[in-house]
N, C-alpha and C positions, 0 to 999 in steps of 0.2 A: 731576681726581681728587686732584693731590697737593694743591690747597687748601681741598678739603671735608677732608679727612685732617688738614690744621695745621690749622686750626677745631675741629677737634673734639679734638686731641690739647689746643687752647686752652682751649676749654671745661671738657675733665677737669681739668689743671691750676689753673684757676679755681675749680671745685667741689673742689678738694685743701684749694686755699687754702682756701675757706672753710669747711671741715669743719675742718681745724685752725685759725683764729682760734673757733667754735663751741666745740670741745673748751677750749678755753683761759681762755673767760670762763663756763662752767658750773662753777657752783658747787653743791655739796648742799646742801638744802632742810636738814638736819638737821647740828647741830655734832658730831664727835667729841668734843671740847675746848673747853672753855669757864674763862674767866679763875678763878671761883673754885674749878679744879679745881685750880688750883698750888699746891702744896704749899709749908710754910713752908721758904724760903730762909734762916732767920737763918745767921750765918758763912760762905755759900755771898760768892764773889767774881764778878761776872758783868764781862765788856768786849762792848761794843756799839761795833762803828763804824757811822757815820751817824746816830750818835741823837740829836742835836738836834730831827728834825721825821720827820713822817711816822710811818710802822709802826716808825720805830727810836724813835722817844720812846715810843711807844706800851709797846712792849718794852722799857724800861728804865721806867717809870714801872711798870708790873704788875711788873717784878722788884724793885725798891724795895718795892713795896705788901707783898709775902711776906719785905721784911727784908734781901733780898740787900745787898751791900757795891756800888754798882754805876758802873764807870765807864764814861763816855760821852764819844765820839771824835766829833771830826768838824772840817772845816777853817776854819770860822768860828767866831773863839772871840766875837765878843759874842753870836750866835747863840747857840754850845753854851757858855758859861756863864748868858744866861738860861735858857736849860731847863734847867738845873742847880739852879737857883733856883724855878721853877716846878714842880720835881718834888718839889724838898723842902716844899714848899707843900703842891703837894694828895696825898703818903703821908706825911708826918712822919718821913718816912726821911732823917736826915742824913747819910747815908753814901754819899753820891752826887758825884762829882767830873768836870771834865771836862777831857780830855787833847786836847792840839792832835795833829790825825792830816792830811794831804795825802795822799793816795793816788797822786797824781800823781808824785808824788816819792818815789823808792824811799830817799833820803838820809830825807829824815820819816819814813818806815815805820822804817826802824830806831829815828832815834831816839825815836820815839814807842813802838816794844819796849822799848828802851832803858829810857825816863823810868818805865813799869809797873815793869819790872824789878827798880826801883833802889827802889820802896814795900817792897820783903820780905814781899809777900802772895802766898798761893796764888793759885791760877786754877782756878777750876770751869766758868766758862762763857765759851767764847767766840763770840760771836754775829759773823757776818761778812756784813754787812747792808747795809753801804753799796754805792750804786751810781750810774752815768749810764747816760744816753743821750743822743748827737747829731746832728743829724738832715746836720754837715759831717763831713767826717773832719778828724782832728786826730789830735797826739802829746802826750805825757807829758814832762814833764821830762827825762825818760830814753830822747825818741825811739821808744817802744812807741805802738801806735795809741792810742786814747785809753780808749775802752771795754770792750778787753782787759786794756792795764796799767790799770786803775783798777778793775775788775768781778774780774778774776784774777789777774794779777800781782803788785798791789800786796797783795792779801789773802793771795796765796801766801806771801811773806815775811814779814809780820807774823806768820800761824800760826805758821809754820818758825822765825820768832825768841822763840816763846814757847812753842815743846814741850815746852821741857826741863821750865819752869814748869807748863806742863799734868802732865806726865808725873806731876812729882813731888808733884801734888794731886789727883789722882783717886783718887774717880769722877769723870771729867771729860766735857764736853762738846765737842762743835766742829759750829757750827751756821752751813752757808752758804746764804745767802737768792740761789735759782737765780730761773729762772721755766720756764714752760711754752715759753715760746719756744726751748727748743732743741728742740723739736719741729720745727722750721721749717730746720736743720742737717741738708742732705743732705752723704753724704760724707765727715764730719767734719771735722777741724779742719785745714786747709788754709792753713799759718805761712805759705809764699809772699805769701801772698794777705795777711794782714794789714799788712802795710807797704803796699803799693800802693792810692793813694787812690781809683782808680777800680774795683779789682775788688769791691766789696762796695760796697751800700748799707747806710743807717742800719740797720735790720730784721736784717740780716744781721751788723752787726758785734754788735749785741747781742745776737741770739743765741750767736752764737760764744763769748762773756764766758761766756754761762748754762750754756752745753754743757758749757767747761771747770773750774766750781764744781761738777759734779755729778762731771766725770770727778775732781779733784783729794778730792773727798770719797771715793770708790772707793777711791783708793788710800792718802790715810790709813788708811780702816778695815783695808787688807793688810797697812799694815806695824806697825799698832797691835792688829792681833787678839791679842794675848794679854794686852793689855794693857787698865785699864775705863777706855778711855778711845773715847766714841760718836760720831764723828763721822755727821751725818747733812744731809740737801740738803732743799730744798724749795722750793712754787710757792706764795708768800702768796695768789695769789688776784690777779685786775686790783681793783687798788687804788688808786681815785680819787686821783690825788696829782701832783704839779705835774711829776715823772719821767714818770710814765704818761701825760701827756698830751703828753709832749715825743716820746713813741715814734710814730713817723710811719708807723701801718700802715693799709692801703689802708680796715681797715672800721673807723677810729675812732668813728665814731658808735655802731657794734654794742659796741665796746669799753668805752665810756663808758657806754652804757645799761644795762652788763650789773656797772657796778665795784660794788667794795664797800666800806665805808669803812674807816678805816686802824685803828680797833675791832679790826676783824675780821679785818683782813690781819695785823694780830700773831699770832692765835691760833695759826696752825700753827708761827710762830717758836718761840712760848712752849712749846709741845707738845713736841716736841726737844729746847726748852732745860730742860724742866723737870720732863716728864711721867714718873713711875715704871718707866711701861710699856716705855719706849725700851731701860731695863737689864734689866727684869724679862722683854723677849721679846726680849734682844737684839740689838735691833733696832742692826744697824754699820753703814752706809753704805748708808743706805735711803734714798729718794725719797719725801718727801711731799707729796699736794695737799690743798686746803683741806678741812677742817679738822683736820686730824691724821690724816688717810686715806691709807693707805700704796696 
């Protein structure tokens, strides 16, 4: 009896999982949001970390396109100075620069606040975009697992070093790029367990990163409610991208069959970072899936 019982309590959990990797890679047939719904950006300030490649260039190249002022972070600078270059190319927007950001290293996150700081430009948007995943465990410069400091840690401080500057330019945004995988986070966030190499797999540590971008947007919007300043989270969608395939879950192939391209894994960033509606319905510490669908 008790091993028809664990077979079957196997099976349920089996069909859990796979009802949640299903929910994850369904996307709607129909867009909310679509790029020529952004509204003109001129004088707006946007920051994008990760935007050299992927859904992050993607997102600063459509912010440039409406005019934005926009810089772009990320820890390769011949990488993210040619898309620097390449974005001034194809929007004519010369207003586009890029700032060396490590995430790994909470000494870079400062001073990469720091170096913005010291331009004397507002902030209207801050897109917090960048991310990994690995399929060993590792640490940060700072001893933090790798996929927590670098997915939330390193982003927590960054924001935290440039609220004032948000504060004191809004209508502001604050847009953290989560995923659906903390769907896959029973229990919550469970610190013990992040320093110990063997109690979490890869699946698991990035989840846990994604959980804590959605919990850390929460409580911006608590303590910024009186203020217009929207913080908001979101699930770009599986997003064919050289990250995505590095995420080692059991139905990759389901995963990959079902992605979307990195076009389209912007659209809900840009929604957030850009859309009227976010202020017009209030929307503060909302969760969004693809494609601007709360």
């Amino acid at each position: 009896m008790p091993y028809h019982t664990n077979n079957i309590i196997a099976i349920i959990c089996n069909l859990t999982h796979e009802i949640n990797l299903i929910a994850a890679v369904t996307h709607p047939k129909e867009k909310h949001f679509t790029f020529d719904k952004i509204p003109d950006l001129t004088g707006k300030v946007a920051v994008v970390t990760g935007g050299n490649a992927g859904i992050g260039y993607i997102t600063c190249r459509e912010l440039a396109r409406k005019n934005a002022n926009v810089f772009l972070l990320g820890r390769n600078i011949e990488k993210g100075q040619d898309a620097v270059e390449k974005l001034k190319s194809e929007t004519g927007n010369q207003n586009a620069e890029f700032l060396y950001l490590n995430l790994k290293s909470l000494k870079s996150v400062k001073e990469c606040a720091e170096n913005f700081l010291a331009k004397n430009l507002p902030l209207h948007i801050l897109i917090n975009n960048a991310g990994i995943t690995t399929k060993t465990f590792s640490l940060t410069d700072d001893g933090i697992q790798a996929e927590f400091g670098v997915n939330h840690v390193g982003h927590f401080l960054f924001t935290k070093s440039l609220l004032p500057k948000i504060k004191a330019s809004q209508q502001a945004r604050i847009v953290n790029v989560s995923s659906r995988n903390h769907f896959f986070v029973e229990g919550g966030i469970e610190f013990e367990k992040l320093s110990d190499p063997d109690a979490l797999d890869a699946t698991q540590r990035y989840s846990l990163s994604k959980l804590a971008n959605i919990l850390f947007t929460n409580e911006l919007n608590k303590r910024y409610l009186e203020e217009r300043i929207y913080a908001t989270s979101l699930h770009p969608g599986l997003v064919d991208t050289q990250m995505s395939r590095k995420n080692d879950l059991s139905a990759s192939e389901t995963f990959l069959s079902s992605s979307i391209s990195t076009e389209d894994g912007a659209i809900t960033t840009l929604y957030c970072a850009t859309s009227p509606e976010i202020e017009e319905k209030n929307y503060r510490g909302r969760y969004f899936d693809p494609f601007g669908i709360e």
